[in-house]
LUMVEX-378792 format. One record per residue (C-alpha): residue in three letters; x, y, z. Coordinates in steps of 0.25 Angstrom, whole numbers, plus 2048, in hexadecimal, padded with zeros to 3 digits. Layout:
residues N
ALAXYZ ...
END
This chain:
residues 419
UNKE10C8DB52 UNKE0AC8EB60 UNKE00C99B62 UNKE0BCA1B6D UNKE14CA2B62 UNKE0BCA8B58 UNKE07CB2B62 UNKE15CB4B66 UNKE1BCB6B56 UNKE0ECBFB54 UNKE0FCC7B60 UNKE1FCCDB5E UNKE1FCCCB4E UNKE16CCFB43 UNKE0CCC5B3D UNKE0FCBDB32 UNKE0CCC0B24 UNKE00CBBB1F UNKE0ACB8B11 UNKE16CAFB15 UNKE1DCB1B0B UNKE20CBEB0B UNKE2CCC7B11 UNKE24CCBB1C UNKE22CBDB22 UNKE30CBBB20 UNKE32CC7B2C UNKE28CC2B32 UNKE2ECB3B33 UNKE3CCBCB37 UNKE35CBFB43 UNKE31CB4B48 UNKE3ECAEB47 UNKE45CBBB4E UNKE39CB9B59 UNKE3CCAAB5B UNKE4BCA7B5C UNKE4BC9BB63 UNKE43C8DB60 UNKE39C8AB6C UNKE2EC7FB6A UNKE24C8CB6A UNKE2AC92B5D UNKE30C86B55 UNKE23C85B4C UNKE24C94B4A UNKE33C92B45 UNKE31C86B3D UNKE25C8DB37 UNKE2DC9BB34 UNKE38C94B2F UNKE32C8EB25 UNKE2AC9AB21 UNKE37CA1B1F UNKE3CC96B16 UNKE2EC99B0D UNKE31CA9B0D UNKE3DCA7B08 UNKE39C9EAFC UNKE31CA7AFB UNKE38CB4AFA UNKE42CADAF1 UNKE3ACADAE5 UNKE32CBBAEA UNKE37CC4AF3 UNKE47CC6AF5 UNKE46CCEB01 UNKE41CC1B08 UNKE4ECBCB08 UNKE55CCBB0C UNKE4BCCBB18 UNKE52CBCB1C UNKE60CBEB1A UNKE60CCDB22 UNKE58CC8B2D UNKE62CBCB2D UNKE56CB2B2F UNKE5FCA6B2C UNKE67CA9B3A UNKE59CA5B41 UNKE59C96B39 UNKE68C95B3E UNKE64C98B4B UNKE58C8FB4C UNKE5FC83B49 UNKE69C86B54 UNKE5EC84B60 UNKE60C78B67 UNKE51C75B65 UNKE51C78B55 UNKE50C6AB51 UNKE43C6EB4B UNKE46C7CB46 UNKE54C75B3F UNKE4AC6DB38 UNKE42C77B31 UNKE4EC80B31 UNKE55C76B27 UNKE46C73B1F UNKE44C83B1D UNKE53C85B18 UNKE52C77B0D UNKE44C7DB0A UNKE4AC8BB08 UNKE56C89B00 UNKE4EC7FAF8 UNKE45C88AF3 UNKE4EC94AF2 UNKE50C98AE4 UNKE56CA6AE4 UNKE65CA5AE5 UNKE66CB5AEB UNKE5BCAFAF4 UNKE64CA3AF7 UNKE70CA9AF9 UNKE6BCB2B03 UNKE67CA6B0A UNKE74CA1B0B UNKE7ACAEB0F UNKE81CB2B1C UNKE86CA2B1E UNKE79C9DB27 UNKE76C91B1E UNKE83C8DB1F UNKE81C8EB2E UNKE74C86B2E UNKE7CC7BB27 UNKE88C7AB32 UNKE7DC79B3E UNKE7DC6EB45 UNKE71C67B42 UNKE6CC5AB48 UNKE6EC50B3F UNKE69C45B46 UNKE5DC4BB43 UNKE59C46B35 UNKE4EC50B31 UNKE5AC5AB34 UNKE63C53B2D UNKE5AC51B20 UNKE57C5FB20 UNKE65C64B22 UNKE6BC5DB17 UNKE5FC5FB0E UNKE63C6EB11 UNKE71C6CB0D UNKE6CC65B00 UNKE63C71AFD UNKE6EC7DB00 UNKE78C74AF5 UNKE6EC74AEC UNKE6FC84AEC UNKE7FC83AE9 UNKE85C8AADD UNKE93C91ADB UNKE8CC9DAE2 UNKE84C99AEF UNKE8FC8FAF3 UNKE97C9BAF8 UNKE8BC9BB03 UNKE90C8FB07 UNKE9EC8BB06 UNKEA7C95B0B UNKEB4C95B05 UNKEBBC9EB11 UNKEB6C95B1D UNKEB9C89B13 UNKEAAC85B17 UNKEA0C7EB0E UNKE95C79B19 UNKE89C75B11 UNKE93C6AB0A UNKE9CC66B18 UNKE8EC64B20 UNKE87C5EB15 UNKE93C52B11 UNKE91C50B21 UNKE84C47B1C UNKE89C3FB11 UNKE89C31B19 UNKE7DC34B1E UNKE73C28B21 UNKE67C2EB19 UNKE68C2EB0B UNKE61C3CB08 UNKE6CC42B11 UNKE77C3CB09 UNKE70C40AFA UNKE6CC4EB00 UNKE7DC4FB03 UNKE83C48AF7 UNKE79C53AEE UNKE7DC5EAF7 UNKE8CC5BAF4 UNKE8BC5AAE5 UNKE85C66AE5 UNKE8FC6DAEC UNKE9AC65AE3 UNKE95C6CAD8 UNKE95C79ADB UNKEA1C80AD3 UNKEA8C86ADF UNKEB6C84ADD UNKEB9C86AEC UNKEAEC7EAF2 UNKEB4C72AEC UNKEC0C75AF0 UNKEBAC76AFD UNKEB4C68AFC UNKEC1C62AF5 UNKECAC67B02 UNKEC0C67B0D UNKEB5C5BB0D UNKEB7C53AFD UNKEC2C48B03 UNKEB9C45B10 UNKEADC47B0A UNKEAFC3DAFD UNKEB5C32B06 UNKEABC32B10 UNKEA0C33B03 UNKEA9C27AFC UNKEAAC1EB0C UNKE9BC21B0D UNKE99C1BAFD UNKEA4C0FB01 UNKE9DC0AB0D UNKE91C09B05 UNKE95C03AF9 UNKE9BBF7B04 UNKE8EBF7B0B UNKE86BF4AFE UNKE91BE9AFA UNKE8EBE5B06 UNKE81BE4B07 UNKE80BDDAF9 UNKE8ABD2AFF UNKE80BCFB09 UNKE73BD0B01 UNKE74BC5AF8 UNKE66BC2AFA UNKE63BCFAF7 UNKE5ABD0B03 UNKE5CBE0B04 UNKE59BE4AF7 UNKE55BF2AFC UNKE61BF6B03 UNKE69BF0AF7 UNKE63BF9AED UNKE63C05AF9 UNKE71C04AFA UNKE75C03AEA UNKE6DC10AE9 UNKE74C16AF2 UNKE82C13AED UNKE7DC19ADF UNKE79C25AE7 UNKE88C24AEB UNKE8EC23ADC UNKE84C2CAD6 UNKE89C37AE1 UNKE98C34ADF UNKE94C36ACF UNKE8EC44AD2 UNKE9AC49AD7 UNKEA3C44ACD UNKE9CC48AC4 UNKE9BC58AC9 UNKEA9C58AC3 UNKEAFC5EACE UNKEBDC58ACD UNKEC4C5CADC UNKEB6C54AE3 UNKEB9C4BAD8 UNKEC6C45ADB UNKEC3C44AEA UNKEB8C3DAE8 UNKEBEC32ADF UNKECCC32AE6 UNKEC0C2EAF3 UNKEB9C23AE9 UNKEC5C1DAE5 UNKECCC1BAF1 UNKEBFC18AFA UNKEB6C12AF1 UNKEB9C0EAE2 UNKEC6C06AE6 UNKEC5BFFAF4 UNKEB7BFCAF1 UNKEB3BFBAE4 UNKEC1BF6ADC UNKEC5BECAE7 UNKEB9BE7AEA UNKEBCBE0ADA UNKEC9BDBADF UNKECABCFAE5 UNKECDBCFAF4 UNKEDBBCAAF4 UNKEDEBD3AEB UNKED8BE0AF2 UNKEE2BE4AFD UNKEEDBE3AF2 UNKEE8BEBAEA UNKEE1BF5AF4 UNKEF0BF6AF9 UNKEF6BF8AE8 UNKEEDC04AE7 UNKEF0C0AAF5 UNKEFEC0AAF1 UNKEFCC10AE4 UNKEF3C1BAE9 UNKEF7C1EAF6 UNKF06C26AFC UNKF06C2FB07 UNKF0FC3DB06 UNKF18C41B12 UNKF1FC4EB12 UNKF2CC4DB1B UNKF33C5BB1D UNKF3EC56B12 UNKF37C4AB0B UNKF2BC46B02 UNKF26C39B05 UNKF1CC2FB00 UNKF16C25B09 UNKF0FC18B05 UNKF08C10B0F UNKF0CC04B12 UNKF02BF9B10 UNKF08BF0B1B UNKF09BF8B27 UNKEFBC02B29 UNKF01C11B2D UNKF0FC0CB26 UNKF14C13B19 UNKF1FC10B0F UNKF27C1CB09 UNKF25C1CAFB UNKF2CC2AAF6 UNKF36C33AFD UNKF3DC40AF8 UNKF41C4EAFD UNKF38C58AFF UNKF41C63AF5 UNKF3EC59AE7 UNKF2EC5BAEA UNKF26C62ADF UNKF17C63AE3 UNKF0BC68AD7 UNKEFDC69ADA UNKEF4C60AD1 UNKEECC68AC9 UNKEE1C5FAC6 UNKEE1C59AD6 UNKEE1C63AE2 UNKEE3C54AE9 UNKEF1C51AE1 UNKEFFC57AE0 UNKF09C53AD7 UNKF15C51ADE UNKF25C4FAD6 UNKF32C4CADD UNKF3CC4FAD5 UNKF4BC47AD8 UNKF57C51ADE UNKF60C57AD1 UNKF6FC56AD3 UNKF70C59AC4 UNKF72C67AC4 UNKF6FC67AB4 UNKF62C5FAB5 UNKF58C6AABE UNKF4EC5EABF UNKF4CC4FAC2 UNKF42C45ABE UNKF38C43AC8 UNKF38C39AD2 UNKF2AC3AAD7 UNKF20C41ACF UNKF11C3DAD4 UNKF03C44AD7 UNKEFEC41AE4 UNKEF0C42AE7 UNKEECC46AF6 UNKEDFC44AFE UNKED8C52AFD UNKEDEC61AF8 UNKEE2C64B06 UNKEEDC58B07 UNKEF2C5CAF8 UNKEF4C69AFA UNKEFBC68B0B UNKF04C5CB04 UNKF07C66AF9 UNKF0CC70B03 UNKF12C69B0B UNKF1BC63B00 UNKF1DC71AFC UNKF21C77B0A UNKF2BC69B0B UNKF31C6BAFF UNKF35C7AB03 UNKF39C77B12 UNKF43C6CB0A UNKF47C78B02 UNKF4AC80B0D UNKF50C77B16 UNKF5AC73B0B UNKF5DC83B09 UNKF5EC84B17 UNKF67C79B19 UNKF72C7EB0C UNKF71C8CB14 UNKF75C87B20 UNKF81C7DB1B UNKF86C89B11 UNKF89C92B1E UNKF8EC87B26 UNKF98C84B1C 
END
């Protein structure tokens, strides 16, 4: 801090406090922001310096003095960090911003303390700005952030950062951003952040996860684990003097990392996250990696081609017809029709185990006027992508079946009058 700038802080405020950590320092620190509101190179120091004192008081006035914290939140001090970092030149002040706040919710053990840190949504405002990533000290900073503010998550403080009426959950979208990152620390600091989010009993923020970012998520996590897995095999293919050793070893750890994260969230036990992620393992991993690299290649495009046909239909909903769609394994874009029947003889039921599955029965016409129903001619569950193609098919085959309702009255109507 440069002699001007003393005389300057000293000669339109008080002096400091002789005890920093004390209530009255905390004003006094409040001063020198309100007197400072933009970063120059004259008052950088002095903001770097007063930020992190702020961060010390309130440690402090956690475990001693509440009114610390009352003094923070009605002066709205948080709104000065937020403007800080918005300053073209606060590359700096970011930095010390992002170390005050890890340091600071770290060590915060209070939870009234805590939530009223994360009151009146400006965390959430610091984790949406746009950092510079390409900075790494940033970077390495941010997400260690992120990592500390999950490790604050219980089925109360997560209202502070999901919001289930905005259908927003930054602290998980931004930090999932990171997951292929080149540094391992950034990828450990986002694989724990996520688990501890995934264990927080919230019904609605998993439902949140499940619609919103679980299918992208998982599959990118599963490529990620895939490329890897054909880059070691590779690189043992190509080492057979074992030249490398280090990198061999290097990248073995790094595929247990892999397993050991995959077996953390199986086994949180949370089923809907659950049957994503193995539906991803199975079709991206597990089989066209693992189970075919044991069959012998003359046999692998026959059987790759067995299993697709097995697993894999595509639904189309005409205006009058329900129709199942094949691809066809000769002609890329081409499709065989499988299955055709009116829309009227569709009965559709939610799986109650499966928010990705209905359960879909197509009963044959009754001319019998003594028998009221028919054996089914297509009774199957069928599995789709995510919740929010399940439940659009569901409706869709609801609105059809109506529409084929209607049209049929409408048409009876219309032939008894013209007769």
């Amino acid at each position: 801090m440069n002699l001007f700038t003393k005389a300057r802080n000293s000669l339109f405020g008080a002096s400091q406090p002789k005890n920093p950590h004390s209530l009255e320092n905390l004003k006094y620190l409040y001063g020198v922001l309100q007197r400072n509101p933009t970063i120059s190179d004259a008052n950088r120091d002095l903001l770097t310096e007063t930020l992190r004192s702020i961060s010390e008081i309130l440690i402090w006035g956690d475990q001693h003095d509440s009114s610390v914290f009352d003094y923070f939140l009605e002066r709205g001090m948080l709104i000065y960090f937020l403007t800080y970092m918005r300053q073209k030149n606060g590359r700096f002040i970011c930095v010390q911003i992002l170390q005050t706040l890890n340091i600071l919710f770290e060590n915060i053990r209070n939870e009234t303390s805590l939530y009223y840190l994360l009151s009146n949504n400006h965390v959430n405002n610091i984790i949406i700005h746009k950092f510079d990533f390409s900075d790494e000290e940033i970077t390495a900073y941010y997400i260690s952030f992120l990592k500390t503010l999950s490790l604050k998550l219980n089925k109360h403080s997560i209202n502070f950062f999901y919001n289930e009426k905005n259908n927003d959950f930054p602290l998980y979208v931004e930090a999932i951003k990171f997951f292929n990152h080149p540094e391992t620390m950034v990828r450990i600091a986002v694989r724990t952040l996520t688990l501890n989010v995934y264990k927080v009993p919230d019904a609605t923020m998993h439902r949140f996860i499940l619609d919103c970012t679980a299918t992208e998520y998982f599959s990118n996590l599963v490529w990620f684990i895939r490329n890897h897995v054909l880059d070691f095999d590779n690189l043992i293919r190509n080492n057979r003097d074992i030249n490398n050793r280090g990198q061999l070893i290097s990248s073995l750890e790094e595929y247990l990392d892999h397993i050991h994260y995959l077996q953390d969230i199986f086994l949180l036990n949370v089923d809907s996250l659950n049957n994503v992620l193995k539906d991803q393992l199975m079709n991206r991993l597990l089989i066209p990696v693992y189970i075919f690299s044991l069959i012998k290649r003359d046999k692998f495009s026959r059987v790759k081609t067995i299993l697709q046909r097995k697993d894999r239909r595509f639904l189309v909903i005409d205006q009058m017809q329900f129709i199942l769609i094949e691809p066809d394994i000769k002609k890329v874009g081409w499709g065989i029709v499988k299955f055709c029947d009116l829309m009227q003889d569709v009965e559709v039921a939610n799986d109650k185990e499966d928010s990705r599955s209905l359960h879909i029965t197509i009963h044959k016409p009754v001319n019998n006027i003594y028998v009221k129903t028919s054996p089914p001619i297509l009774n199957a569950k069928f599995t789709f992508d995510d919740h929010i193609r399940c439940m659009t098919a569901k409706q869709n085959l609801i609105k059809g079946r109506q529409r084929y309702i209607y049209i049929n009255r409408l048409k009876t109507i219309i032939i008894y009058f013209y007769f």
